[in-house]
Z-matrix of the N, CA and C atoms (Angstrom, degrees):
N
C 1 1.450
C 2 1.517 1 110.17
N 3 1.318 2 116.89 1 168.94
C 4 1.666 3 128.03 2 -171.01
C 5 1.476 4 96.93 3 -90.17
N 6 1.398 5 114.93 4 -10.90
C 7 1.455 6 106.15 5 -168.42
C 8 1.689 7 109.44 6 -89.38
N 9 1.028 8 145.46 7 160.29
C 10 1.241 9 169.59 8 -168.16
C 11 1.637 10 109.86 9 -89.10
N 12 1.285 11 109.75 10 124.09
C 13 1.618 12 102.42 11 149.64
C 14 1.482 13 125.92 12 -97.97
N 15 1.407 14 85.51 13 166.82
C 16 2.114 15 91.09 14 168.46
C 17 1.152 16 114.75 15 -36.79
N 18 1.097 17 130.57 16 147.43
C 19 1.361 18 126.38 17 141.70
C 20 1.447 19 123.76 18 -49.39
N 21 1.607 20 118.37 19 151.32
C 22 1.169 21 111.46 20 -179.92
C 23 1.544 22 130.17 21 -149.97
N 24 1.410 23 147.93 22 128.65
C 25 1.054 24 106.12 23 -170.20
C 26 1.563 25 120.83 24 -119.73
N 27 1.521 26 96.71 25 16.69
C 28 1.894 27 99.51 26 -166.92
C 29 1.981 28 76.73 27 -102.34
N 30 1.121 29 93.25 28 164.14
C 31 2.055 30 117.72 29 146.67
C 32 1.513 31 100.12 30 -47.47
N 33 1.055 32 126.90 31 156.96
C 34 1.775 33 154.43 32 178.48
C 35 1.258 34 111.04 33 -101.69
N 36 1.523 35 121.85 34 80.21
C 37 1.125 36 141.38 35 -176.32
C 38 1.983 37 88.70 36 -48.10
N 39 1.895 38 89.04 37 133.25
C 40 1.660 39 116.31 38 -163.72
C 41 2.325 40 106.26 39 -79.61
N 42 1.071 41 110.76 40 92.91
C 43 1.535 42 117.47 41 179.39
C 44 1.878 43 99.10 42 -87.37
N 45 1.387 44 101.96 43 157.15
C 46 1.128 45 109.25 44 144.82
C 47 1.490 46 130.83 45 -101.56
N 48 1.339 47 109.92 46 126.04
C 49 1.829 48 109.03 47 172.69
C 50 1.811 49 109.59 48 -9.25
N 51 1.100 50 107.45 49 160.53
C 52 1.887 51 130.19 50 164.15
C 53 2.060 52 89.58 51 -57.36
N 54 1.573 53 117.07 52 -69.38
C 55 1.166 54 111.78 53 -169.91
C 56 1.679 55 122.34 54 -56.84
N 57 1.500 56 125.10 55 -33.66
C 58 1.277 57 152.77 56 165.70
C 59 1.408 58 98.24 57 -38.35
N 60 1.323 59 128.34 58 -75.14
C 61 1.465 60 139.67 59 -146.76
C 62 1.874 61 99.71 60 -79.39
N 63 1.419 62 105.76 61 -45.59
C 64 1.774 63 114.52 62 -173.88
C 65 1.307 64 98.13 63 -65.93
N 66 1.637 65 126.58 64 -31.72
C 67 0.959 66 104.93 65 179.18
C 68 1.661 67 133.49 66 -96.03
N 69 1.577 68 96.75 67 -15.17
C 70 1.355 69 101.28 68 146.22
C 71 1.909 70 120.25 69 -43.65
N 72 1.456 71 80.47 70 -64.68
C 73 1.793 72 69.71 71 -160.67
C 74 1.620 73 120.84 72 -58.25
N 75 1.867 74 99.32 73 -27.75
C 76 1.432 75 109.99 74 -176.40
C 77 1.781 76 110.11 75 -46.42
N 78 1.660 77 107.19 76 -54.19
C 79 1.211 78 119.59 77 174.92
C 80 2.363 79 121.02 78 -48.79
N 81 1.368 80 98.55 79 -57.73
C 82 1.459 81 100.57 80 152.36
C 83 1.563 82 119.99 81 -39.18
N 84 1.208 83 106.88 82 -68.15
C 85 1.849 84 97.43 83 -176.76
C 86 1.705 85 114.00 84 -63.57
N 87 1.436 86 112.16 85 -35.95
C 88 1.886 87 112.84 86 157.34
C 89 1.814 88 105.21 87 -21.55
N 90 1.725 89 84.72 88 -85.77
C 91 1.801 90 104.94 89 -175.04
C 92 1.390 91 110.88 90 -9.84
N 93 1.267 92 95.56 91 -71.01
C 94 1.646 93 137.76 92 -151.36
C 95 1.556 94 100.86 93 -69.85
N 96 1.192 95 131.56 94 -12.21
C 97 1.600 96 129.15 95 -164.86
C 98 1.823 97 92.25 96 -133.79
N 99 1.211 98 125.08 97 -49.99
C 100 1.528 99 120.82 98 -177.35
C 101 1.919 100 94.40 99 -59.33
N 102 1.527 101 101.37 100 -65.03
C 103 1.531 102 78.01 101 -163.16
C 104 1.347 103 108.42 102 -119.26
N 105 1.422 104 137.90 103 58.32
C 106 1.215 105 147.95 104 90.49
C 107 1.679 106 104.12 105 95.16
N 108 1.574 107 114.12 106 13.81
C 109 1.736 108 109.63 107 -175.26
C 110 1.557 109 105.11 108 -88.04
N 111 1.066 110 126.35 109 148.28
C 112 1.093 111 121.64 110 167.89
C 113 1.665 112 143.00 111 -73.10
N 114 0.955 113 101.96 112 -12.62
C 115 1.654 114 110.12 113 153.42
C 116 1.499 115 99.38 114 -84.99
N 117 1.010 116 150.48 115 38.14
C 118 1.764 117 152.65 116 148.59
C 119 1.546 118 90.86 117 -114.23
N 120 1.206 119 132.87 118 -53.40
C 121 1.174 120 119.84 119 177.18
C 122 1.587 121 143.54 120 -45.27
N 123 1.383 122 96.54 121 -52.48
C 124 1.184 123 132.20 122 -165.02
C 125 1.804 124 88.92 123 -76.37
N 126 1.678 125 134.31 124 -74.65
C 127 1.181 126 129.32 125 133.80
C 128 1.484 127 130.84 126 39.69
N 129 1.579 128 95.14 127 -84.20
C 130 1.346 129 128.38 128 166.93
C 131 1.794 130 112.66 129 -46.82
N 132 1.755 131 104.95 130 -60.45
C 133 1.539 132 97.79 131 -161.80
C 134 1.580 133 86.01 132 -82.46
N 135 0.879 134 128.93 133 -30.74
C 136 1.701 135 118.78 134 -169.11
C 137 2.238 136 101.46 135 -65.42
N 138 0.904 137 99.45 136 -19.38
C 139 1.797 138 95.27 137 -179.01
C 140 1.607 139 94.84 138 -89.15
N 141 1.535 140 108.38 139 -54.44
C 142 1.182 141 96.00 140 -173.78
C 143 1.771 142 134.33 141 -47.45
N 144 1.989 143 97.23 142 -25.66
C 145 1.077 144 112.61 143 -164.43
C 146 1.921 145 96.49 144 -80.00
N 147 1.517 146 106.19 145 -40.80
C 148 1.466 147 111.99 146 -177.27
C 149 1.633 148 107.27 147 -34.19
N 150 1.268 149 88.43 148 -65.05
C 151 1.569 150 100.08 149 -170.64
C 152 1.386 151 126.38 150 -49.57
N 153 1.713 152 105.46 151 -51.79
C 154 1.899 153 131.66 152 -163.93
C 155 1.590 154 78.62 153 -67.10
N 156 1.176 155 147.05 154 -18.27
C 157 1.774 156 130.35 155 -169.20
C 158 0.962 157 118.55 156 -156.68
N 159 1.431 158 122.73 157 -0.95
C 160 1.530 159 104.12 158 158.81
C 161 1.739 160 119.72 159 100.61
N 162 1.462 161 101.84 160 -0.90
C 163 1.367 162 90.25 161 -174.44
C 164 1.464 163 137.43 162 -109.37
N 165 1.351 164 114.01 163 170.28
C 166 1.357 165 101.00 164 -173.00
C 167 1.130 166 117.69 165 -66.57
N 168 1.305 167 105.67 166 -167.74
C 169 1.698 168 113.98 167 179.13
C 170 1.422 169 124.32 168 -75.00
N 171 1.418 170 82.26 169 -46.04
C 172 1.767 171 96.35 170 -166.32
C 173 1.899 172 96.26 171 -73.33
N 174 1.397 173 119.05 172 -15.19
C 175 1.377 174 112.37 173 177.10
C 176 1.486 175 108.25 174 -90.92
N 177 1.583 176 124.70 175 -52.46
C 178 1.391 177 119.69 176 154.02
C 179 1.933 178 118.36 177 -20.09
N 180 1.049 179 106.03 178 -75.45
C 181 1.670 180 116.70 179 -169.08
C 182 1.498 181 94.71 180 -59.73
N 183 1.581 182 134.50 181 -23.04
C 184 1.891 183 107.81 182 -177.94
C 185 1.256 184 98.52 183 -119.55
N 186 1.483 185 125.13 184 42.84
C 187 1.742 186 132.21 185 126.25
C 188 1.753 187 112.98 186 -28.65
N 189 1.163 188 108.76 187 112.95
C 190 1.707 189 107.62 188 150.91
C 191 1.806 190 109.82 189 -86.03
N 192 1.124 191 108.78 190 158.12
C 193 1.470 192 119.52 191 161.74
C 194 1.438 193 112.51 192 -50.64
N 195 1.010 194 99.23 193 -48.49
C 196 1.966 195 128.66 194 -179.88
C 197 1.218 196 143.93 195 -152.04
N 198 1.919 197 113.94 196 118.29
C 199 1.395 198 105.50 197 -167.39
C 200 1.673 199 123.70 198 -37.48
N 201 1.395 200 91.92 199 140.34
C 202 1.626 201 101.74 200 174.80
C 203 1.787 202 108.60 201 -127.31
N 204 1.166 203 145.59 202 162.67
C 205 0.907 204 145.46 203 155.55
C 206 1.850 205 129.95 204 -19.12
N 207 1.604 206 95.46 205 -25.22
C 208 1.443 207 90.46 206 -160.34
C 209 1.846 208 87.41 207 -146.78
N 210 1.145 209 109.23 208 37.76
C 211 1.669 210 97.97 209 179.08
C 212 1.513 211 91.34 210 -109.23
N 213 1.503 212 73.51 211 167.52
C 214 1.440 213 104.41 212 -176.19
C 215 1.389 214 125.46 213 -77.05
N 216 1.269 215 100.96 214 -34.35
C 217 1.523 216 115.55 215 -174.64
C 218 1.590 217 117.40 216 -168.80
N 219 1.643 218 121.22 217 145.83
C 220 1.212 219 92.33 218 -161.49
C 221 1.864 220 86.82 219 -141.28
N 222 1.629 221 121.90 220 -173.02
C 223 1.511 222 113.56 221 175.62
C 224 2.004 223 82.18 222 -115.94
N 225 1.327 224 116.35 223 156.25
C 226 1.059 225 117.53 224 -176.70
C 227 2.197 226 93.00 225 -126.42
N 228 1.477 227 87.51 226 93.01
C 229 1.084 228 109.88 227 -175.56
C 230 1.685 229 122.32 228 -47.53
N 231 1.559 230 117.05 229 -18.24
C 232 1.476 231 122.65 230 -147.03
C 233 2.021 232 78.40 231 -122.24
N 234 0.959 233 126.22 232 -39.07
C 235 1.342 234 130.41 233 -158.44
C 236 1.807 235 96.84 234 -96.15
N 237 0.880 236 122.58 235 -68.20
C 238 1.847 237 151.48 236 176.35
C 239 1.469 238 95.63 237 93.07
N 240 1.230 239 82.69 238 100.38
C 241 1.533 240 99.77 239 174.63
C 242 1.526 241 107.24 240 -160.68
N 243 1.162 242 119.98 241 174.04
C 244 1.164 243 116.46 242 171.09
C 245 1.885 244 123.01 243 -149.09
N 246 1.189 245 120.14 244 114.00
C 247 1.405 246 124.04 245 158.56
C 248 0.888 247 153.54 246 -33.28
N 249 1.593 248 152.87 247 118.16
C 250 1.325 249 135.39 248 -142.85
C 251 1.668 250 115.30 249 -159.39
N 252 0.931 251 148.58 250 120.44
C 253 1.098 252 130.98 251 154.49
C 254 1.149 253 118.61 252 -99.85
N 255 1.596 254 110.97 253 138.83
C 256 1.525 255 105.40 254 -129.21
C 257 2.234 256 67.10 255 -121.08
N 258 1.652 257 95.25 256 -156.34
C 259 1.647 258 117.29 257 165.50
C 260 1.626 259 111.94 258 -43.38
N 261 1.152 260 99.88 259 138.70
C 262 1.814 261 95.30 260 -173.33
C 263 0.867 262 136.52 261 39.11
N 264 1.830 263 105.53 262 50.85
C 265 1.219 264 107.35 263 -171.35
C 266 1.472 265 145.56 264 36.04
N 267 1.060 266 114.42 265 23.08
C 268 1.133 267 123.35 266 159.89
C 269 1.697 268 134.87 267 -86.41
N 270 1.239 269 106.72 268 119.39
C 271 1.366 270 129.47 269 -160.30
C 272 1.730 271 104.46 270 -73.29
N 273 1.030 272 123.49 271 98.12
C 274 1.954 273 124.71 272 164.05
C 275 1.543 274 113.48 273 -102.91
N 276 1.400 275 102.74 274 -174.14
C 277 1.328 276 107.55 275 -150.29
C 278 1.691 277 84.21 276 -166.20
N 279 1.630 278 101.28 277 110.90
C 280 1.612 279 98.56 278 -179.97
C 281 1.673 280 95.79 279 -131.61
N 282 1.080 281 96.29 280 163.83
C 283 1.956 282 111.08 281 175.39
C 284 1.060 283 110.66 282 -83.75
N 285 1.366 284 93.09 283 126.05
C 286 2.087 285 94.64 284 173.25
C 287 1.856 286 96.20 285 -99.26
N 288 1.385 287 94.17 286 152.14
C 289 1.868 288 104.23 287 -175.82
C 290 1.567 289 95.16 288 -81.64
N 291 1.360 290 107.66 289 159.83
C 292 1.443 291 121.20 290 171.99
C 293 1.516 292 118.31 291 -56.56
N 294 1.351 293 127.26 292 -40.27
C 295 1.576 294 124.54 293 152.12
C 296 1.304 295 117.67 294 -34.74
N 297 1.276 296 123.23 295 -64.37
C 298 1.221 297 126.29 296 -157.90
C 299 1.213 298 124.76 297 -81.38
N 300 2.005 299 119.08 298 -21.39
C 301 1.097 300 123.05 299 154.25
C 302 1.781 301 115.09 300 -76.08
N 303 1.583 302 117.39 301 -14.01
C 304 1.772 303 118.88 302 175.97
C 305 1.898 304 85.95 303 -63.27
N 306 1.451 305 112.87 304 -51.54
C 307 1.624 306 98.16 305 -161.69
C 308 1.804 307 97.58 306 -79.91
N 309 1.082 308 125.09 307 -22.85
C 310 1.499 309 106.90 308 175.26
C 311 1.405 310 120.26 309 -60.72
N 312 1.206 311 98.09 310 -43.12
C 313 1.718 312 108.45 311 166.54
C 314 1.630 313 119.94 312 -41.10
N 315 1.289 314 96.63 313 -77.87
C 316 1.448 315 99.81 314 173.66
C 317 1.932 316 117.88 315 -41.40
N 318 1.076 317 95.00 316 -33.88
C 319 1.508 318 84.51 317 -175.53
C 320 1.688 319 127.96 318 -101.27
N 321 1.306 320 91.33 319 10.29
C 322 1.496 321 125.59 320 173.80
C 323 1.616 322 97.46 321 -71.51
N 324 1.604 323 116.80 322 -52.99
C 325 1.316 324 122.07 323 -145.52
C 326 1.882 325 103.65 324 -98.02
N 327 1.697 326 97.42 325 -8.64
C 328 1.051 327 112.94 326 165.55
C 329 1.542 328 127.47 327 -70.22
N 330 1.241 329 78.22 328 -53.18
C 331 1.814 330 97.76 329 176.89
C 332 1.320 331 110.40 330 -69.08
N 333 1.470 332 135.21 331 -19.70
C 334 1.345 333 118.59 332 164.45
C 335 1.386 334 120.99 333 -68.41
N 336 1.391 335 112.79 334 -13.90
C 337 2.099 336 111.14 335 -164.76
C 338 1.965 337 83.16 336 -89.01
N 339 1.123 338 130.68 337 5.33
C 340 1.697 339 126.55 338 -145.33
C 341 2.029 340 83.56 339 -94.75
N 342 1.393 341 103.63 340 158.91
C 343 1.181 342 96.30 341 164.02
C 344 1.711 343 117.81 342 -115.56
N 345 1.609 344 113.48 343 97.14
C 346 0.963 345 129.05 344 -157.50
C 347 1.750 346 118.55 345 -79.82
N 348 1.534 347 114.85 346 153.91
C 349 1.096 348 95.57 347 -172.48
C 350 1.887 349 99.46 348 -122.91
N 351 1.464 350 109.93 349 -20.60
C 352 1.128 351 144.40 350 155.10
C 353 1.994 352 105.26 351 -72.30
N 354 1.583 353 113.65 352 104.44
C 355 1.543 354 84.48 353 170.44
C 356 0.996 355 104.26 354 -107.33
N 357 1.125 356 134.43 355 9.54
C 358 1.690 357 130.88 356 -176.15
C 359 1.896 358 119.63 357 -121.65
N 360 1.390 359 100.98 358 29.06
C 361 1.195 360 92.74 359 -178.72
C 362 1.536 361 84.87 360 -127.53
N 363 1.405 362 105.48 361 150.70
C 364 1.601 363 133.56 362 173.84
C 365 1.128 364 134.62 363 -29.35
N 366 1.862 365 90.90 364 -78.33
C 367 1.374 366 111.17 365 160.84
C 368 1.501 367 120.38 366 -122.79
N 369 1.435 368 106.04 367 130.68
C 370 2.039 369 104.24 368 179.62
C 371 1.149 370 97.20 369 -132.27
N 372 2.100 371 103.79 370 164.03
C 373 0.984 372 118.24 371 178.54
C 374 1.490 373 129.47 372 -53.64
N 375 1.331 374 112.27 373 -134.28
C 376 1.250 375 106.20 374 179.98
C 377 1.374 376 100.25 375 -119.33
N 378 1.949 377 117.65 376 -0.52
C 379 1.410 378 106.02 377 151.33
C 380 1.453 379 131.85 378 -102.04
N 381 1.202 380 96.30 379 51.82
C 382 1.456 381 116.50 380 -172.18
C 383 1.542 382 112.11 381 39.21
N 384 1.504 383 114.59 382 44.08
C 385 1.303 384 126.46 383 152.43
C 386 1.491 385 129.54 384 -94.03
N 387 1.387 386 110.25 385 151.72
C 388 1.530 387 102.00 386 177.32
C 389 1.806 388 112.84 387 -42.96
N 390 1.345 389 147.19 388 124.97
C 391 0.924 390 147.12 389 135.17
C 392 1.473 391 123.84 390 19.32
N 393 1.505 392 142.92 391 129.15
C 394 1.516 393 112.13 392 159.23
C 395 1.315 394 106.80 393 -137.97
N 396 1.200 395 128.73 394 -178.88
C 397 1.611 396 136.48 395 -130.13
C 398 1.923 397 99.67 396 -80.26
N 399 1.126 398 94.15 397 -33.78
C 400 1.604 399 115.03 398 -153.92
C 401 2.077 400 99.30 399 -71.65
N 402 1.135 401 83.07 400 -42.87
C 403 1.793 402 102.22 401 168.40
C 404 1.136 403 125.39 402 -60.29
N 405 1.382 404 109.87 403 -42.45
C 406 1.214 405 129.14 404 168.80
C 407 1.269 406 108.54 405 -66.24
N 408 1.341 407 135.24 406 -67.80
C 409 1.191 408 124.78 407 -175.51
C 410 1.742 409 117.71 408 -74.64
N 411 1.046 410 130.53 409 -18.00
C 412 1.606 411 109.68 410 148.56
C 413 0.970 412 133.34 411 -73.30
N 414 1.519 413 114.50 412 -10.50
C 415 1.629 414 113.49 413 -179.05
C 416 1.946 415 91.18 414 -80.75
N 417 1.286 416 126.08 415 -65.29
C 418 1.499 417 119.69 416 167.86
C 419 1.278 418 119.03 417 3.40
N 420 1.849 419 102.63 418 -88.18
C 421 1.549 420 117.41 419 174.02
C 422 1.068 421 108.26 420 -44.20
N 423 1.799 422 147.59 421 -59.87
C 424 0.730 423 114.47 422 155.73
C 425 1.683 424 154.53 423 27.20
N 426 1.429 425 88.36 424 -105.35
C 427 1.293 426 124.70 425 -174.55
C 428 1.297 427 111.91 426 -64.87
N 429 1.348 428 122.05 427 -44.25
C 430 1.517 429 121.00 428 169.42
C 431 1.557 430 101.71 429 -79.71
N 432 1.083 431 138.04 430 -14.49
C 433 2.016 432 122.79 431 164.98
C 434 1.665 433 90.37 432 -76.74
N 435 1.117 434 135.47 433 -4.11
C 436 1.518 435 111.48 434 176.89
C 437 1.043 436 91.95 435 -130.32
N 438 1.547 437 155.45 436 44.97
C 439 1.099 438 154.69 437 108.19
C 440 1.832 439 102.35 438 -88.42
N 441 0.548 440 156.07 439 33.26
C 442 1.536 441 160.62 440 149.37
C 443 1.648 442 108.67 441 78.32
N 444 0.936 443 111.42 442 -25.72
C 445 1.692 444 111.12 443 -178.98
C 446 1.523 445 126.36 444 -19.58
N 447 0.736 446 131.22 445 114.85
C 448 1.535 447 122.50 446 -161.23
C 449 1.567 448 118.01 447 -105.60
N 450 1.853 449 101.93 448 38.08
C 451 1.318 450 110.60 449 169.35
C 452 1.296 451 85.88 450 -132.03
N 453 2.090 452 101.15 451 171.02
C 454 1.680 453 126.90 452 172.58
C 455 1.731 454 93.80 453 -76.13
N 456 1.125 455 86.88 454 114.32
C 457 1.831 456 87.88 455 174.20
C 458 1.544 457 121.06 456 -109.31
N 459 1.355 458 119.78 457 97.60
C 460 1.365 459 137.17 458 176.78
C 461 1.523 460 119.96 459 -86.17
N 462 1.451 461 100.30 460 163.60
C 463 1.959 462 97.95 461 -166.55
C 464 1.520 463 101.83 462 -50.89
N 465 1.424 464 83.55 463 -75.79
C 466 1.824 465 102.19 464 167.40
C 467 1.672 466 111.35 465 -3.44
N 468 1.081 467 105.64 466 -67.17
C 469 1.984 468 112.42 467 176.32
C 470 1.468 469 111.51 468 -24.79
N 471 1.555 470 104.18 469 -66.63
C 472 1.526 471 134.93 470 -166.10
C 473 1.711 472 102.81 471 -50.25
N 474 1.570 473 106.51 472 -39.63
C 475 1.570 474 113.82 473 -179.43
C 476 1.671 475 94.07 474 -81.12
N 477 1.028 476 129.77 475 -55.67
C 478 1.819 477 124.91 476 -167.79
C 479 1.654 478 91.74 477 -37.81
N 480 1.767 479 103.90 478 -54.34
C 481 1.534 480 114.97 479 -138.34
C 482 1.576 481 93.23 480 -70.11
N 483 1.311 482 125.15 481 -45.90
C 484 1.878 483 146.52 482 168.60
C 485 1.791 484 88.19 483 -35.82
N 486 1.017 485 121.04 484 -73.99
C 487 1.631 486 129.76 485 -153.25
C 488 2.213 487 93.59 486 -79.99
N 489 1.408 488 135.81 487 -32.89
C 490 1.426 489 107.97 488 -172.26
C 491 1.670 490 97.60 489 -79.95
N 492 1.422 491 109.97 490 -45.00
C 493 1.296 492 115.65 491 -171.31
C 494 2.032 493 123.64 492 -50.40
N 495 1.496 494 101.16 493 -45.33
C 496 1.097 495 110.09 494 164.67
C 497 1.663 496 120.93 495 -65.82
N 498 1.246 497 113.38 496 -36.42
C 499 1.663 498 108.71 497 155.50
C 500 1.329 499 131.87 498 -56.29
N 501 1.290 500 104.36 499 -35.60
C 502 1.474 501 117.24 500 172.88
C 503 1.243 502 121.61 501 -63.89
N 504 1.155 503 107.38 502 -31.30
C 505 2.189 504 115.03 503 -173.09
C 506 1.979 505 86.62 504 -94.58
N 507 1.103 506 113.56 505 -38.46
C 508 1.679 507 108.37 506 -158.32
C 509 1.545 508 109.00 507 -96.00
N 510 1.423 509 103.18 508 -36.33
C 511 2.037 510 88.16 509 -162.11
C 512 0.897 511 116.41 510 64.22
N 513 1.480 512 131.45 511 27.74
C 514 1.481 513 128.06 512 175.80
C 515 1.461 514 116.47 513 -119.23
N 516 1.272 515 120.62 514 90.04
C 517 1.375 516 115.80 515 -161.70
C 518 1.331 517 108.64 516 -89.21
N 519 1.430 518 107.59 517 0.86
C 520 1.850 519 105.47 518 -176.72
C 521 1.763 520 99.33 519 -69.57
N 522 2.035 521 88.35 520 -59.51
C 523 1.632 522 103.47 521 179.60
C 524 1.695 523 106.09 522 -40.79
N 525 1.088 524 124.05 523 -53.49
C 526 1.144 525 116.55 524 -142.86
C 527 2.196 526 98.88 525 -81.03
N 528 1.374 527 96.37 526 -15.83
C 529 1.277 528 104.60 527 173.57
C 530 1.519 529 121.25 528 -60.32
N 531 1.852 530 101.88 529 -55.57
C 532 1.215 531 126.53 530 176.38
C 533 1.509 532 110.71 531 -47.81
N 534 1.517 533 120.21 532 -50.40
C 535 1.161 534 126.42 533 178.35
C 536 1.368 535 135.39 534 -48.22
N 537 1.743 536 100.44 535 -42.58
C 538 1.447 537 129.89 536 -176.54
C 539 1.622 538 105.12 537 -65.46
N 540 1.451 539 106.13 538 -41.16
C 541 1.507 540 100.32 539 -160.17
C 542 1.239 541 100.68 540 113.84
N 543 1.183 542 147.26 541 -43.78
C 544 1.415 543 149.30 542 -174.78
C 545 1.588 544 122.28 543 -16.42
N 546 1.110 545 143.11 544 104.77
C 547 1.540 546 167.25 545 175.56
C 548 1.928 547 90.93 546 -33.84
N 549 1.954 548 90.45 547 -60.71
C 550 1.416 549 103.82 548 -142.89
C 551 1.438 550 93.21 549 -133.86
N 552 1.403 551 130.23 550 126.46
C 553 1.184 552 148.44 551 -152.86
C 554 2.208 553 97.40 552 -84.81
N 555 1.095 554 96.51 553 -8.50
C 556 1.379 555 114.81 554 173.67
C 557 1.566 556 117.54 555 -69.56
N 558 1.722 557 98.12 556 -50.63
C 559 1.783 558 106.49 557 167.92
C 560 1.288 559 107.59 558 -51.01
N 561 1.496 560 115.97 559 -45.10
C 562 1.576 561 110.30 560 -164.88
C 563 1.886 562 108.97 561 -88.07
N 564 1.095 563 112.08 562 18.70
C 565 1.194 564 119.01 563 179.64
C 566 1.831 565 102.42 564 -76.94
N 567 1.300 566 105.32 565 -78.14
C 568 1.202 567 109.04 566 -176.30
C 569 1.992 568 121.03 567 -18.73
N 570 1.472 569 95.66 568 -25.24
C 571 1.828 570 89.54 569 -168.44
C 572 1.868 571 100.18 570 -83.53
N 573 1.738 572 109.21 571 -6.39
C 574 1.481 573 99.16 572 162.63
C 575 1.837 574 118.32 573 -40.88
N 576 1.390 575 94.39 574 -57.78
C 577 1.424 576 95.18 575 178.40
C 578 1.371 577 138.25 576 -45.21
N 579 1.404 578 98.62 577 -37.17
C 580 1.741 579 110.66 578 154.50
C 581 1.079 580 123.81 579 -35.98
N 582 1.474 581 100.12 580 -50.49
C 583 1.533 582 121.14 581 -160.65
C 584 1.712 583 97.19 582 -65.16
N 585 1.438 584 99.38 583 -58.64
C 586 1.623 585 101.17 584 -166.98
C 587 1.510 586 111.78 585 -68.18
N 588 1.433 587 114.33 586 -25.06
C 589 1.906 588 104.75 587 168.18
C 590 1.389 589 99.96 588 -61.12
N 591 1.739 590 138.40 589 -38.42
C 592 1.525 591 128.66 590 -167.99
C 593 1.550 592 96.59 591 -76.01
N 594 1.427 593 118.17 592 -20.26
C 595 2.055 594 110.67 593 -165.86
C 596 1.752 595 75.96 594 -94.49
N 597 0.904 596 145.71 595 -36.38
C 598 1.822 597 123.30 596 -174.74
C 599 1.554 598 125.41 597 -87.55
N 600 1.402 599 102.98 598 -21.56
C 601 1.398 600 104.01 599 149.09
C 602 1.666 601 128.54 600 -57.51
N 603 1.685 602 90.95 601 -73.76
C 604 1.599 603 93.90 602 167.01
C 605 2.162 604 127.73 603 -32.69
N 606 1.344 605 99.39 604 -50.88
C 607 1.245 606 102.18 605 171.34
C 608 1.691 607 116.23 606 -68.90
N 609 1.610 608 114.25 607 -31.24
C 610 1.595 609 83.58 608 168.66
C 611 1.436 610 142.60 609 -86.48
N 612 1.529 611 91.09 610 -9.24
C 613 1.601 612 113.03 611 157.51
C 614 1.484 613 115.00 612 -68.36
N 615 1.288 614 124.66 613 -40.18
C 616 1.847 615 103.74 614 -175.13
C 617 1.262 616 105.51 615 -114.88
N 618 1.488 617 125.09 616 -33.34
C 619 1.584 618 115.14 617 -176.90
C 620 1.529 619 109.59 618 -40.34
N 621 1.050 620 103.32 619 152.43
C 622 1.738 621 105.90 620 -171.55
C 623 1.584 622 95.88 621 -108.80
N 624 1.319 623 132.86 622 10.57
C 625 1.358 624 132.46 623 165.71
C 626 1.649 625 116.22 624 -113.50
N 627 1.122 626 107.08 625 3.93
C 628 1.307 627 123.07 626 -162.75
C 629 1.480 628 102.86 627 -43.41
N 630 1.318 629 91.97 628 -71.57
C 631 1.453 630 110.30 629 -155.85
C 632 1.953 631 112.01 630 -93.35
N 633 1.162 632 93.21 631 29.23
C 634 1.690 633 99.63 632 -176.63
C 635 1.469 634 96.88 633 -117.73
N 636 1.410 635 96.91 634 140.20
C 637 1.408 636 117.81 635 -158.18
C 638 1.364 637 105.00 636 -102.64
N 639 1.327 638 127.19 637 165.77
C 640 1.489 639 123.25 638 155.19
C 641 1.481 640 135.27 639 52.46
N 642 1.817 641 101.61 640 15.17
C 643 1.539 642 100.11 641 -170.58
C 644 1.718 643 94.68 642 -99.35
N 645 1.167 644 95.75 643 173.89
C 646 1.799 645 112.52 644 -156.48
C 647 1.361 646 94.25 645 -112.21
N 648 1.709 647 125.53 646 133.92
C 649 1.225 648 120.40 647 161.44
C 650 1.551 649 121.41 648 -76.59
């Protein structure tokens, strides 16, 4: 486009498109319902959850099933939301979407038949240990090489893709700050730019002057 972006001075943290991410997850809930294992399940609500809020990893993976005195983070089953203590200890409170608590659910009820060795963590392996990061992110890659996506798709992504997309429908960079965890409304600056590659795309696809060259005001 003829139009200009912000200035900027970090790299452009890597999102996937609105279509990229739905179809990630669309493909996960496929998996997860045709053939019915529970690490496809579990999978499922943990992407869904990446996405529906935005969070990191290290806050994703120290989910309890249920608040306890001293957890880290919890899903607030009656409200759908979820708890976190995020960087500097600081405690947030973000909305999980109705998808993502339908697949948290399900895999809630999963994880009780599991024989656990961890009982208070969210999501665990397959030795009924808390979950860890590394698992997480090959099962991802994974999952997006067998959903076709034709990028390296990391947790991290799922939070960029949670934070450009939600700017894009809202314009609310406070919200979208609050959401992130963000210290400094400065971190959450950078996903403007997102925003404006989706507002210069969009405009060279529909503006009806877009693509005309050389005319004189």
């Amino acid at each position: 486009a003829d139009i200009k972006a912000p200035k900027r001075s970090k790299l452009l943290p890597k999102a996937l498109s609105v279509e990229q991410a739905l179809a990630l997850i669309e493909f996960a809930a496929k998996e997860a319902t045709e053939k019915d294992e529970w690490e496809l399940n579990r999978d499922h609500a943990l992407i869904e959850l990446l996405y529906s809020s935005g969070l990191r990893l290290s806050e994703l993976l120290g989910l309890d099933s249920e608040p306890s005195r001293d957890s880290l983070g919890w899903i607030d089953w009656n409200e759908g939301e979820v708890s976190v203590l995020g960087k500097g200890n600081k405690r947030r409170t973000i909305p999980v979407g109705k998808p993502a608590m339908l697949a948290l659910q399900h895999w809630k009820t999963q994880r009780a038949l599991l024989p656990l060795k961890d009982q208070r963590a969210l999501f665990v392996s397959i030795q009924g240990k808390r979950l860890g990061p590394r698992t997480v992110q090959a099962r991802l890659r994974s999952m997006a090489i067998r959903a076709g996506l034709p990028t390296h798709v990391h947790p991290h992504m799922m939070r960029h893709s949670f934070a450009s997309h939600v700017l894009q429908s809202s314009h609310d960079l406070r919200a979208v700050q609050e959401m992130l965890g963000h210290a400094s409304i400065a971190s959450t600056q950078i996903y403007t730019a997102l925003d404006f590659q989706h507002l210069a795309k969009a405009y060279d696809s529909a503006h009806p002057r877009a693509k005309v060259k050389g005319n004189k005001s």
